[in-house]
Steps between C-alpha positions, in 0.01 A plus 500: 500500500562167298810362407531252253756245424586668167570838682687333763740288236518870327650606819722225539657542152562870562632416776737228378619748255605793712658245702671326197600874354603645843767141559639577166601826551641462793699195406634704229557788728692321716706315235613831382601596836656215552737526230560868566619390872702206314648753257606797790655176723715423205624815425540605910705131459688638207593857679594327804772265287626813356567649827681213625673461168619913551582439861687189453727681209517768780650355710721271307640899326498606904762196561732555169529827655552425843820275367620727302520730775655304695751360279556894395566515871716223567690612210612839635585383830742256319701786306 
């Protein structure tokens, strides 16, 4: 069997395109991923500060109770 130079520069190109084809997608695979993983941090960011947000108001209701209880309290041990 004889190989040429042309046959082996064929071989080269097609291989220099898979290669070239095969990089691109998966540089635009994982670009896409990417920004999916970008896009769920921000909204698990997002739920997290609404938590914190609900807990925080929860606990400042929690104390306005607490003081008004106490006060309510204080109030019938004075009369």
């Amino acid at each position: 069997m004889v190989f040429t130079i042309k046959d082996l520069n064929e071989c080269l190109l097609d291989f220099s395109r898979t290669v070239v084809t095969y990089s691109e997608r998966e540089l635009k695979a994982r670009s896409s991923i990417s920004a999916a993983q970008t896009q769920h941090y921000y909204d698990a960011l997002y739920m997290k500060d609404q938590k914190i947000n609900w807990l925080e108001s929860r606990i400042n209701n929690i104390g306005v109770n607490i003081e008004n209880i106490v006060d309510a309290r204080l109030f019938e041990k004075g009369n």
